[in-house]
C-alpha positions as CSV (number, residue, x, y, z in Angstrom):
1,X,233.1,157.9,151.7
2,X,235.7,157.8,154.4
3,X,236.9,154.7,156.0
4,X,235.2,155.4,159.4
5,X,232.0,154.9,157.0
6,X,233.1,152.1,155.2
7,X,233.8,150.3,157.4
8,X,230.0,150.0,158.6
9,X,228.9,149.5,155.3
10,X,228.8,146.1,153.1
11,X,232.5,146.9,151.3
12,X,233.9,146.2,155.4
13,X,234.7,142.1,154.2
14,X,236.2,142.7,151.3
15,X,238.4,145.4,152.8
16,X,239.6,144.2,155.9
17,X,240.2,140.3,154.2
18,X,242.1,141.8,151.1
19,X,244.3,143.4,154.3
20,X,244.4,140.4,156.4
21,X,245.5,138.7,153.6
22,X,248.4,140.7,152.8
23,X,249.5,141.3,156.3
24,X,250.1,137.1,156.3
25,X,251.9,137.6,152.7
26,X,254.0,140.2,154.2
27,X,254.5,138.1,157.6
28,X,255.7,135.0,155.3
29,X,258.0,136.7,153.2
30,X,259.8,138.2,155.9
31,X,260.1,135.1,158.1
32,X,261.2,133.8,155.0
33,X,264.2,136.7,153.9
34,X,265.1,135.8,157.8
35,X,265.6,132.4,157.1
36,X,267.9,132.9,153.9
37,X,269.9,135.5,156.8
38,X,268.9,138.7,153.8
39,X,270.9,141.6,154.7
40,X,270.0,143.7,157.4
41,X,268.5,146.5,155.0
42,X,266.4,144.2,153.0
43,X,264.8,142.5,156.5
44,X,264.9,146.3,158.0
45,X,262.5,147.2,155.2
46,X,260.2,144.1,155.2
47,X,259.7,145.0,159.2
48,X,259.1,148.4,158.7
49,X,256.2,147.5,156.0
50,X,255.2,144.9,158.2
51,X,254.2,147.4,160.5
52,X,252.7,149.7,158.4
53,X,250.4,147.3,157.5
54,X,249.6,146.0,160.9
55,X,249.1,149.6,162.0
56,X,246.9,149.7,159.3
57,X,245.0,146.7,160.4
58,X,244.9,148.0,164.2
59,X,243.2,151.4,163.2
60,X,239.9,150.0,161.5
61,X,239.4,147.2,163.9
62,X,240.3,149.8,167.1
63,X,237.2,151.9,165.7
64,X,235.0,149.2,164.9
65,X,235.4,147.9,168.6
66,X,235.4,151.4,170.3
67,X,232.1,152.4,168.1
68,X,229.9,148.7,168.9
69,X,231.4,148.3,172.4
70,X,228.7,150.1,175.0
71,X,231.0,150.7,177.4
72,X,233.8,152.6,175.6
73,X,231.1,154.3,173.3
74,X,231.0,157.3,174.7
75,X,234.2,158.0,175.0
76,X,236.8,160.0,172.6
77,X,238.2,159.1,169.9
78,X,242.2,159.6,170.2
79,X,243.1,162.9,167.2
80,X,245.2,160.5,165.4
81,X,242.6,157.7,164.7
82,X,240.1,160.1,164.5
83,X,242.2,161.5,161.6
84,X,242.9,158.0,160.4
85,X,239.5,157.0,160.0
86,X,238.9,160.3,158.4
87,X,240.6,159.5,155.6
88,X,239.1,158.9,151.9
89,X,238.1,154.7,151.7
90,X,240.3,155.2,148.1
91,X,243.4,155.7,150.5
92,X,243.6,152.4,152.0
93,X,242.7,150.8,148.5
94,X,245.7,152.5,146.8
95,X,247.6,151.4,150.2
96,X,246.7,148.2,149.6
97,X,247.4,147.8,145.8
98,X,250.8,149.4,146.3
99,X,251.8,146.9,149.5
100,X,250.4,144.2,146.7
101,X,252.8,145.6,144.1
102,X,255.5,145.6,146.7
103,X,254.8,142.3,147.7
104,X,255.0,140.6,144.1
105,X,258.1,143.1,143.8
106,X,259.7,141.2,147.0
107,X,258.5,138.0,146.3
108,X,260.3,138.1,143.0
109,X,263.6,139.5,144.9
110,X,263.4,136.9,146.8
111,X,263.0,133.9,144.4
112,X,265.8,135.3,142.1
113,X,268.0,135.2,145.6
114,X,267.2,132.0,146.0
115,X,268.2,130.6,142.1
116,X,271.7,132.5,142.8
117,X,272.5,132.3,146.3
118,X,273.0,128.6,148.6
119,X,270.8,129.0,151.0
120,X,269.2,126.3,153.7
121,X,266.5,125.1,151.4
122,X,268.5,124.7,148.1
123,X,271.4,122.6,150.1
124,X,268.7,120.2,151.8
125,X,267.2,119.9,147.9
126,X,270.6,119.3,146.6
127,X,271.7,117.1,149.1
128,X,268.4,115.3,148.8
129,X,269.5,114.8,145.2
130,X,272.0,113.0,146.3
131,X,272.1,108.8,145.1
132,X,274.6,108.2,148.1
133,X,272.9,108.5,151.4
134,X,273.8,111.3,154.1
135,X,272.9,111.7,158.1
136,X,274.3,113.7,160.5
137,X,273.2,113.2,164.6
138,X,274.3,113.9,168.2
139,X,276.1,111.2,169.6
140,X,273.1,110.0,171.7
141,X,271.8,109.2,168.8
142,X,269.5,111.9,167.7
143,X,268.9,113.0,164.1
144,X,269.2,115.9,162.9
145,X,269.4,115.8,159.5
146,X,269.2,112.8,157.1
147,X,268.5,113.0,152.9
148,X,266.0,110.9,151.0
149,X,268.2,108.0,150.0
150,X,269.4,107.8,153.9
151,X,265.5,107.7,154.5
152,X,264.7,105.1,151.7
153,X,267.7,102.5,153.5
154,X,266.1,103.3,156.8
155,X,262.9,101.9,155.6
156,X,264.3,99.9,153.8
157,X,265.9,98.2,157.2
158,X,264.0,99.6,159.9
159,X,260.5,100.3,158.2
160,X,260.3,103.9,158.9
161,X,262.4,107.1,158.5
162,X,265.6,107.5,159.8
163,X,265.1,108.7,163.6
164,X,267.4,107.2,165.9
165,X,271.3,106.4,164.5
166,X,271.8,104.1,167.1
167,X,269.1,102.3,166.6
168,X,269.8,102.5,162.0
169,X,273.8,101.4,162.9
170,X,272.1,98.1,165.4
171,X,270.2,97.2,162.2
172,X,273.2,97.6,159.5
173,X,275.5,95.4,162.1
174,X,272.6,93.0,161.9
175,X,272.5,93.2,158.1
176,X,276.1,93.0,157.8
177,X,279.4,93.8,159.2
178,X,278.8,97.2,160.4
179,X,280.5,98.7,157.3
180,X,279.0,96.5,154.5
181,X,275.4,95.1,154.6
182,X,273.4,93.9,152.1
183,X,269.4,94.8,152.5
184,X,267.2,91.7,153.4
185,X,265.2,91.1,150.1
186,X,268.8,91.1,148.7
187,X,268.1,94.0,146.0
188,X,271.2,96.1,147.0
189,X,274.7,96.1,148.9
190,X,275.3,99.1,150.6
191,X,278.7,100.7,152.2
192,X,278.6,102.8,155.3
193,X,281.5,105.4,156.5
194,X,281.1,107.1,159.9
195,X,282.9,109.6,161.5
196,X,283.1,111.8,164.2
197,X,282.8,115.7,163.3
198,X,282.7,118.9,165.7
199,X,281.4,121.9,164.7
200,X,280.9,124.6,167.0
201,X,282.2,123.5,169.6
202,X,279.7,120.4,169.1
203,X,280.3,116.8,168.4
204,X,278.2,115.4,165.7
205,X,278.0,112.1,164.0
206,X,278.4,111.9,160.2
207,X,276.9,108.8,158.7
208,X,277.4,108.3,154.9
209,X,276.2,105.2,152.6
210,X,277.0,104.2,148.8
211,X,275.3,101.5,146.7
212,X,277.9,99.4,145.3
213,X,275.9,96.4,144.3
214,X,277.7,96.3,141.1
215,X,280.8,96.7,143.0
216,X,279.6,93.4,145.4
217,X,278.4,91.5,142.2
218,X,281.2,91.8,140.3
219,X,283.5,90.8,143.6
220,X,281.0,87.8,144.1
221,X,282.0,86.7,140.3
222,X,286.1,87.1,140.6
223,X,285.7,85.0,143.9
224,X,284.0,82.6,142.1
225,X,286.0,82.7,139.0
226,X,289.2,82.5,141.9
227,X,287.2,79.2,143.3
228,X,287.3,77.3,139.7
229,X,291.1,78.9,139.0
230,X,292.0,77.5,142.5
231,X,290.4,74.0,141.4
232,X,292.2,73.8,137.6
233,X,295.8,74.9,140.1
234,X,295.0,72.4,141.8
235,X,294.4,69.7,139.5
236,X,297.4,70.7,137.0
237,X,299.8,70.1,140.6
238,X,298.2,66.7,140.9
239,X,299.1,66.2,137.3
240,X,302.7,67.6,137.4
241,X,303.5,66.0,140.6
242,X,302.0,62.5,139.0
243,X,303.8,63.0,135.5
244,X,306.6,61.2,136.6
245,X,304.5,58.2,137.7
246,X,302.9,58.2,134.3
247,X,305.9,58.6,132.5
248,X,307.4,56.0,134.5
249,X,304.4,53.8,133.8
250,X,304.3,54.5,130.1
251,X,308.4,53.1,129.9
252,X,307.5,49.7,132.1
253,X,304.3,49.6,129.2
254,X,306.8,49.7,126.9
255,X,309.2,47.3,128.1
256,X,306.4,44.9,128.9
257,X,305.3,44.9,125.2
258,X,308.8,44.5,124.2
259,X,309.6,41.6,126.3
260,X,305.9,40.0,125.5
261,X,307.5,40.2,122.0
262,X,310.3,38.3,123.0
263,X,308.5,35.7,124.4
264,X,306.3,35.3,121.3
265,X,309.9,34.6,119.4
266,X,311.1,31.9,122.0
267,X,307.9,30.1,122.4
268,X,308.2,30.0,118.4
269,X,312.0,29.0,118.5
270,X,310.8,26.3,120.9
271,X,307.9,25.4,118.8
272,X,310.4,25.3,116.0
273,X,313.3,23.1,118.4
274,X,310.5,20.8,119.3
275,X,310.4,19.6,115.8
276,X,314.0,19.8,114.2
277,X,316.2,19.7,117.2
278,X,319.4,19.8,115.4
279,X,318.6,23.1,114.1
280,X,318.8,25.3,117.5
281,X,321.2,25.3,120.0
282,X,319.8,23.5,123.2
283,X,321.3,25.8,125.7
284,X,320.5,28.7,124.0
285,X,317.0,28.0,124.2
286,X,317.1,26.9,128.0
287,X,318.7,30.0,128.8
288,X,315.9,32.4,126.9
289,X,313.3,29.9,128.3
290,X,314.9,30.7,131.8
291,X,315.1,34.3,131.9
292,X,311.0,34.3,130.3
293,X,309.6,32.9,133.1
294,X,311.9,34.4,135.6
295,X,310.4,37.8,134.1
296,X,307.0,36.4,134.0
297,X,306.7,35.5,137.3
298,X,308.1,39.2,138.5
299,X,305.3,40.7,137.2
300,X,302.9,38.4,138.3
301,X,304.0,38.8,141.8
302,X,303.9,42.9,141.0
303,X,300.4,42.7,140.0
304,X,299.6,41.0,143.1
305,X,300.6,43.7,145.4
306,X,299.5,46.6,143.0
307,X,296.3,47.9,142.4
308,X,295.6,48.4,146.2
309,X,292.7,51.4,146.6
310,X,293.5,52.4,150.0
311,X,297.3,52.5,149.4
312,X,296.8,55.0,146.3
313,X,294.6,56.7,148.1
314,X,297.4,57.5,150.5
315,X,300.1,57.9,147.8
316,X,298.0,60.5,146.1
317,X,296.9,62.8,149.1
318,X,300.9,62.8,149.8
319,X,301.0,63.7,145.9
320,X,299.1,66.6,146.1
321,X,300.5,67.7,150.1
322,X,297.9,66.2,152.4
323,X,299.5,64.1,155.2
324,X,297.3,61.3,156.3
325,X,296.7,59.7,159.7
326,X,294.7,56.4,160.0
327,X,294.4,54.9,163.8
328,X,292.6,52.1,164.7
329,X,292.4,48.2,162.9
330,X,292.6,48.8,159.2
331,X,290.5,46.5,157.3
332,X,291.3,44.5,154.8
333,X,288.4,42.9,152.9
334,X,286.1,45.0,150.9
335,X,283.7,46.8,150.9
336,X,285.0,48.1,154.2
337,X,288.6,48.8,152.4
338,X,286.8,50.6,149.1
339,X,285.0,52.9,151.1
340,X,287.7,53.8,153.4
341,X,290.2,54.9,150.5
342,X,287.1,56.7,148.8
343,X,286.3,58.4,151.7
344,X,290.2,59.6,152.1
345,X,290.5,60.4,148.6
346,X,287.9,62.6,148.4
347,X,288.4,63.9,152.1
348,X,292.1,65.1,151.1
349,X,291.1,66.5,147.9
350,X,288.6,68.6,149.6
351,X,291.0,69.8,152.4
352,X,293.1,71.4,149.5
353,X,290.7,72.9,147.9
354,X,288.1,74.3,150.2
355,X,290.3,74.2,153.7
356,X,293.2,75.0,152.7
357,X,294.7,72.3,155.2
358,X,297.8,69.9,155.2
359,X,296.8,66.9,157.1
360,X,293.5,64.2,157.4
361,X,293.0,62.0,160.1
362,X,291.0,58.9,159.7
363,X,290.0,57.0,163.0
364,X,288.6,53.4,162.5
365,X,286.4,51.7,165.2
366,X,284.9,48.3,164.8
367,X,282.4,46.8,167.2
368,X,280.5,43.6,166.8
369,X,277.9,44.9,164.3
370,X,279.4,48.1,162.7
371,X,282.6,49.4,161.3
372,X,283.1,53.1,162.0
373,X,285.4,55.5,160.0
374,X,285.7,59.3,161.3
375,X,288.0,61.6,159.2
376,X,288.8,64.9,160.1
377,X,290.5,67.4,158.4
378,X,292.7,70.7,159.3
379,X,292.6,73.9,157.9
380,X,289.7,76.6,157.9
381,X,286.3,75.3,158.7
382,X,283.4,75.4,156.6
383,X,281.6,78.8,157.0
384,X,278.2,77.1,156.5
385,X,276.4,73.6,156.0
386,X,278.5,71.6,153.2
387,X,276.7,70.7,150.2
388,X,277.3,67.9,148.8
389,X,278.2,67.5,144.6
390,X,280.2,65.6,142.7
391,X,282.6,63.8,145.1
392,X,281.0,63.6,148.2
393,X,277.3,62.7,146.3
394,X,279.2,59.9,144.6
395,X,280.7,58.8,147.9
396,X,277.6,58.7,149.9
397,X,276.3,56.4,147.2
398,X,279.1,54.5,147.8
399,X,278.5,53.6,151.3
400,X,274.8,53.4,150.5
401,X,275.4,50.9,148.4
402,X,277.2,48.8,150.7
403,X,274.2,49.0,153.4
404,X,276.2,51.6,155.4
405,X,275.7,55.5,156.3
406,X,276.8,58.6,155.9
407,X,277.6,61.8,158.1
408,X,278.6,65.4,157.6
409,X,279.3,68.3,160.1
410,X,280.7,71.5,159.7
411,X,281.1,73.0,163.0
412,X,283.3,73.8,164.6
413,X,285.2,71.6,161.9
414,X,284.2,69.6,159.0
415,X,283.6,66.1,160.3
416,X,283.0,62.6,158.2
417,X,281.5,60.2,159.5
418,X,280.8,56.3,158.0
419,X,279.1,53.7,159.5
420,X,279.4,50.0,157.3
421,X,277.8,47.1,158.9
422,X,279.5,43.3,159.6
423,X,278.1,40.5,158.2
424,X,277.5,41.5,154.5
């Protein structure tokens, strides 16, 4: 049977699709050896099969059209397909099970290129692989490559792949600073690096990102570990700069026992002159009797004037390097006196640690009804809304207490505020 014949009898399917089909394989592979950039010999000889095949394609399908067409019916058949379709049907099956074994040959060329040799695919794959995430674009913007981890943060901020650079860098400023940003459920911290490239002739734009959320967590801890180191510096200054005090203190505790002793023995010597006056000398007595009460009195008058809140208050934001400025009518009655020196107290202890300042200023206005205290303090402001523990919750129930209320503000400084009313 020739191939003019077979191919008007039922083995035509079979023998055209089994060439059809490896006239795409052959088309595949060789877009595919042009791709890796093969050598010119190994994409000279994929053409030249290419060809062959196609030629042998052309020839049945040229006969089948010329011999059903009516109007080209009658008409010669050129020698050459004449002699073509001539041909034994077993030619173009051993054609077509040698271009198959040449196919599998190639295809297996190819693949073992491929494991040893970079080409586009296997650097896209390996870049892919990648856990830090890489983009390169025009600078209008436009992508033109970006890996899978790039992708994932662009969802990740944006909802969808990464497609515009302008548009991904707008929405890391937003999450961030522009170089740092942390993604909005909070999961991750991520670290971007951009710079400008030119390849070519070209400018690109090379856009890299790194997780470092255990970088950022284990900053977060020193900073807060700094924040409770910067608290204990603080209070062991206070201490040292008050040791004298106490030391001083402990000594007058001392000598105020001792001379309590003292007076123990000459209220007993009086006791004792009271009934044998012969027995101690009169003037003796007077003069110890004397200098007793003279000392007596001293510290009576000394406990008068100490104990003062507000002027310890003062004494100890100068003690640990705040200045403080009060203007306006000072009061001097509690509870308006109590609160004030709380208030500064706690005010200067907060400007050391958390400001960083040097001075406070309290303002005092009184009206009719209301006594109004508004401290300030220097220093850096608070970066958000203050929160208010220990100190600053025991000072608002302080003033609460007294019927009065309290105030915060952070911006664009920190801000007290105290209102007590008259009349309690």
């Amino acid at each position: 049977m020739t191939i003019h014949e077979a191919l008007f009898s039922p083995v035509r399917q079979p023998l055209l699709g089994i060439l059809y089909l490896l006239l795409t394989a052959q088309m595949a592979l060789f877009f595919a050896a042009c791709h890796d950039r093969r050598r010119r010999r190994v994409l000279l000889c994929l053409l030249l099969h290419l060809l062959l095949t196609g030629v042998c394609f052309w020839i049945p399908m040229w006969d089948i059209g010329i011999s059903v067409t009516p109007v080209v019916r009658d008409l010669p058949l050129p020698a050459v397909l004449a002699a073509a379709v001539s041909l034994p049907v077993t030619a173009m099956v051993l054609y077509e099970v040698l271009t198959a074994g040449l196919l599998l040959v190639s295809l297996r060329d190819l693949l073992r290129y491929r494991r040893n040799h970079p080409t586009f695919a296997s650097v896209k794959e390996t870049m892919d692989l990648l856990p830090v995430g890489i983009a390169f674009g025009k600078p209008d913007g436009t992508v033109v490559f970006g890996n899978l981890a790039m992708n994932a943060l662009s969802r990740a901020l944006l909802g969808k792949n990464l497609t515009d650079l302008t548009a991904f860098r707008r929405a890391a400023a937003t999450a961030g600073d522009g170089t740092q940003l942390t993604l909005p459920d909070g999961s991750a911290t991520w670290q971007l690096d951009s710079r400008e490239l030119t390849v070519d002739g070209a400018p690109f734009l090379r856009l890299t990102a790194s997780d470092i959320s255990q970088q950022a967590a284990i900053a977060r801890d020193l900073a807060e570990r700094n924040e409770k180191l910067r608290d204990l510096h603080m209070r062991l200054d206070l201490y040292n700069k008050q040791a004298g005090r106490i030391v001083i203190a402990q000594e007058l505790l001392t000598a105020r026992m001792t001379v309590h002793s003292e007076v123990g023995n000459v209220l007993l010597e009086s006791r004792h002159y009271l009934r044998n006056p012969a027995s101690i000398d009169e003037e003796t007595l007077l003069q110890a009797l004397k200098n007793t009460n003279t000392y007596l009195l001293r510290e009576y008058e000394a406990d008068d004037s100490a104990g003062d809140p507000l002027t310890d208050a003062v004494e100890t934001a100068a003690a640990i390097g705040v200045d403080v400025c009060i203007s306006g009518p000072i009061p001097s009655a509690d509870p308006f006196r109590r609160v004030l020196a709380a208030a500064i107290g706690e005010c200067a202890t907060n400007t050391v640690k958390h400001a960083g300042g040097v001075s406070l200023s309290a303002e005092i206005r009184e009206s009719d009804t209301v006594v109004t205290y508004r401290l300030k303090t220097d220093g850096e402001a608070p970066r958000g809304p203050v929160r208010e523990a220990g100190g600053l919750r025991s000072l608002r129930t302080l003033v609460e207490s007294a019927g009065g209320a309290m105030r915060i503000e952070a911006a664009p400084g920190f801000l007290l505020t105290i209102q007590l009313p008259k009349g309690m």
